[in-house]
N, C-alpha and C positions, 0 to 999 in steps of 0.2 A: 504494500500500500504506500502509495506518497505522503510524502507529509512537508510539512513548509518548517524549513530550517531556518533559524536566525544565522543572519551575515553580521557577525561582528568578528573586529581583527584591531589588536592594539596598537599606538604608534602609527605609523605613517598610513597603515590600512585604513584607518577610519574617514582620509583625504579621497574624495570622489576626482582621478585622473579625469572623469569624461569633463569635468565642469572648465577645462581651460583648455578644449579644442575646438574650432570652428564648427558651427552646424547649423541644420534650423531643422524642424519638423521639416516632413514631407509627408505627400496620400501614399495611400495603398500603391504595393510596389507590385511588378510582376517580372515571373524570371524568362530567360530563353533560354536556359538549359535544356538538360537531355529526359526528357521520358521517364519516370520511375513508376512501376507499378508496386503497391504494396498491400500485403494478402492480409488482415488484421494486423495492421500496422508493421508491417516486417517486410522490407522491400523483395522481389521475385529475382533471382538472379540472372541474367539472360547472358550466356556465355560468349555468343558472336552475333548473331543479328538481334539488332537492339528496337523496342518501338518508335512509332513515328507517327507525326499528325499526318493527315492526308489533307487535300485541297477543300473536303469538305468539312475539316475538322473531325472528323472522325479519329480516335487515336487506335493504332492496327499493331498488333501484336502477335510473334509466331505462335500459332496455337500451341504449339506441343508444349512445352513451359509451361504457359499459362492453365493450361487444361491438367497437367499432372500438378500443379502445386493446389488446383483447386480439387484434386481427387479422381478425377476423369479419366476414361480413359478414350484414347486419339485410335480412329481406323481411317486407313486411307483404302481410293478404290478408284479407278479407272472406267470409266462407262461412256459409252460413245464418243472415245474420245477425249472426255472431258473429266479428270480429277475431282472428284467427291471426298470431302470428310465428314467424318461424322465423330461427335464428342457428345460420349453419354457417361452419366454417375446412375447412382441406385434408383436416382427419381427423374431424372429426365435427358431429354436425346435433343441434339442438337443436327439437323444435317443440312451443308454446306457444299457448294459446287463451286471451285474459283473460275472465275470472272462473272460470277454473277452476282447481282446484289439481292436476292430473295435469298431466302434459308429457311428450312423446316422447322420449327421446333414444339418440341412434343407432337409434331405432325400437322401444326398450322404454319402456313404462310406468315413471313414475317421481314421487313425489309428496315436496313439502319443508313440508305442512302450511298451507299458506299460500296464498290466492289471488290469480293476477296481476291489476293493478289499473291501471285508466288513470284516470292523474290528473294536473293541471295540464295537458293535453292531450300529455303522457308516459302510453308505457306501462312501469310498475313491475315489476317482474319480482323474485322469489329470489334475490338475488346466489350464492348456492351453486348455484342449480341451472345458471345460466351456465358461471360458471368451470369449476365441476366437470365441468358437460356439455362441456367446450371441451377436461377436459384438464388444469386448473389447478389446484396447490395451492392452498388456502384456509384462513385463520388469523381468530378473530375474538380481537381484542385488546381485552378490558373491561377495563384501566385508561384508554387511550388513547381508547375507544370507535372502534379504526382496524379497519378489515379488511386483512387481506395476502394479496396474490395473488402467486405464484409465491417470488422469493428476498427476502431480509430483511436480507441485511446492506447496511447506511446507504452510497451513494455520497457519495463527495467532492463539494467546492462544482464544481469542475473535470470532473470525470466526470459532474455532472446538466447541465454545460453554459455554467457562469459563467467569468465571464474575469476574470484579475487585470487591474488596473488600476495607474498609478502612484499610489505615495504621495502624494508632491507636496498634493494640494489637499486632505490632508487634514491634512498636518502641524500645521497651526492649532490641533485640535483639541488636539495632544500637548505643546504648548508649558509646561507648566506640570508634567510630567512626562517629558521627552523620553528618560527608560530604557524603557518600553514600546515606543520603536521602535528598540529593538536588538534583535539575532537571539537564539537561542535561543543561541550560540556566543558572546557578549558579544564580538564583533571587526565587524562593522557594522552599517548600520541597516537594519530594510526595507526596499526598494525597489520593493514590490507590496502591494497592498490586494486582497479580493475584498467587493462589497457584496452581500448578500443578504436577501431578507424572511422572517419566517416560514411563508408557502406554501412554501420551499425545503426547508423538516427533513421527513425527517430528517436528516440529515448527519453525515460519521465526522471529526471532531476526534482527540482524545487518547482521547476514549470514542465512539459514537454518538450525539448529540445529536437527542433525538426530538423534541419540544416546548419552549417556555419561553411563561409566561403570566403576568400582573401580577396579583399575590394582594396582597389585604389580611385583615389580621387583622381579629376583635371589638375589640380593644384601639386600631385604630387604623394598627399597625407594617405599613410593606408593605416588598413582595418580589417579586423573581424568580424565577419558579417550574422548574425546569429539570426534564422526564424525562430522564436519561441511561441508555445500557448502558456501563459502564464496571466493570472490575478493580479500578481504583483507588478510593481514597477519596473522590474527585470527580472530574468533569470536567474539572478545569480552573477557574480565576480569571478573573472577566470584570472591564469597565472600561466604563464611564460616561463618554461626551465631547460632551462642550457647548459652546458658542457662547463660555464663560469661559475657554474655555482650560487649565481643572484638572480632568485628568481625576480620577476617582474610584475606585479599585482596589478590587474585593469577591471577598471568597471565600466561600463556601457557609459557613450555620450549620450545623452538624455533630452538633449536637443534634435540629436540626428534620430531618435525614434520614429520608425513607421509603424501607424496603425493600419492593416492589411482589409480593417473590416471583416473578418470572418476566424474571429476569434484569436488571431495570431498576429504578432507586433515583429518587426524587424529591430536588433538593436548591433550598436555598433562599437564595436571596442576596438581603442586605438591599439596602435604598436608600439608605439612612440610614446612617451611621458614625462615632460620634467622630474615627475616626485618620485622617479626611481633615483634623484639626485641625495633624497631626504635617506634611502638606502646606502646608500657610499657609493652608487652608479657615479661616476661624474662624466664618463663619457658616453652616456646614455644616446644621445643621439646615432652612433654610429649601430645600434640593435637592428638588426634584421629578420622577415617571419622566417629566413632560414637557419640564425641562426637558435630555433625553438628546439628541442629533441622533443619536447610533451607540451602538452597545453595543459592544465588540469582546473577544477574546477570544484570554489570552495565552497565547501560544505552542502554538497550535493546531493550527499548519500552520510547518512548517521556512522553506517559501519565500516568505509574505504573512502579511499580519494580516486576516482576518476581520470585518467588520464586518458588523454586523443593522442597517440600517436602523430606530429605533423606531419598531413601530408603535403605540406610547400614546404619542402626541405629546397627544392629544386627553385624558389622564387629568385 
């Protein structure tokens, strides 16, 4: 179960970095990223041909994937010619002929404006006309450009399958700030980490943690990009840990907040910070999102600390 954790941190922590960088609100954002389908909130892995909007907006997806992670099972079949699938579970039959746009399901006529397409030597299918032919809620998420099939609320790192680990080898990194690894109870330290990549979000923190992505400005200033659904006024405070050993404490610029309108806010955390000077940083400017090894994220989880793996090592 989630539970909302107090963010308190002594000393320099308790100075909000976002309050001294440039920003203003903005509206609801929208991304043009890639396609993610997610099966009760746990994205569908698609190994080589990935989905795609079509001209009719329709977003097309290779059945077989789709069809086995929702339990289905795929028959293919050749008839005049012409490639027939058909994708049936315990309760319902879906059958599908590519290049056309009608399809059978449960034996009526049924059209989603769009015709199935084999490509990449995939055949593309309607992702609605699947799910829905199976049974399955369906949600198209244009901020995220995600699709949602069945439930929505964000599992824990723990519930999608990740294992805490000891602290121990990471400790290195906290050396330079070692109140980050106390507990949320300020009477001991962590004694469990959980490592994870961004294929893991979303994920339920203190809010839902849907995305984070490495934005740069015109002007030059970059940042963390976070989608959350949260109550509160952020997510939560993340931390920067490097090979130096100081780590680097940021909270969301609170000016640069976007409300998405449908329950999820965009927030943005700098890179960059003067008040890691109040740290013994003094050459803080010269920090880079490569030079991160983890990102982590304070007090997230009562029993670990959190750490993302960065993946801009390469920035």
């Amino acid at each position: 179960m989630k539970k909302v954790l107090p963010i308190l941190l002594a000393g320099s922590l308790l100075f909000t970095s976002g309050l001294f960088v440039k920003g203003s609100s903005a509206t609801a954002a929208s991304s043009t990223g890639k396609i993610e389908v997610l099966l009760d909130a746990k994205k569908i892995q698609f190994p080589d041909a990935q989905p795609y909007q079509d001209a009719q907006g329709s977003v097309m997806v290779p059945i077989r994937f789709v069809s086995e992670a929702l339990g289905a099972e795929v028959g293919w079949e050749k008839v005049n010619g012409h490639m027939s699938v058909s994708v049936k579970n315990g309760d319902h039959i879906v059958d599908m002929t590519v290049g056309q746009e009608v399809a059978k399901v449960d034996g009526k006529d049924k059209s989603y404006g769009t015709k199935i397409e084999l490509k990449q030597n995939r055949t593309f299918v309607p992702l609605r006309l699947v799910s829905e032919g199976l049974g399955q809620t369906v949600e198209w998420d244009k901020v995220g450009r995600w699709v949602w099939i069945g439930k929505k609320e964000a599992l824990t790192l723990e519930e999608a399958g990740l294992k805490p680990v000891s602290i121990e080898p990471y400790k290195k990194y906290f050396a330079g700030k070692p109140a980050l690894l106390m507990t949320v109870d300020r009477d001991a330290e962590y004694s469990k980490a959980v490592i994870f990549k961004t294929s893991d979000l979303p994920t339920a923190f203190i809010g839902d943690i849907y995305s984070m992505d490495y934005y740069v400005e015109k002007d030059g200033s970059s940042f963390i990009k976070v989608r959350a659904k949260t109550n509160m006024d952020s997510p939560g405070n993340i931390f920067f840990l490097s090979n130096d050993g100081k780590p680097r404490y940021r909270n969301p610029v609170f000016k640069k907040t976007i409300n998405n309108n449908d329950g999820t806010k965009i927030f943005y955390y700098p890179i960059l910070s003067f008040l890691d000077e109040l740290d013994g940083i003094k050459n803080y400017k010269t920090f880079k999102i490569k030079d991160a090894v983890y990102i982590g994220f304070s007090y997230a989880n009562k029993n670990y600390i959190p750490l993302l793996k960065n993946p801009w090592a390469d920035k």
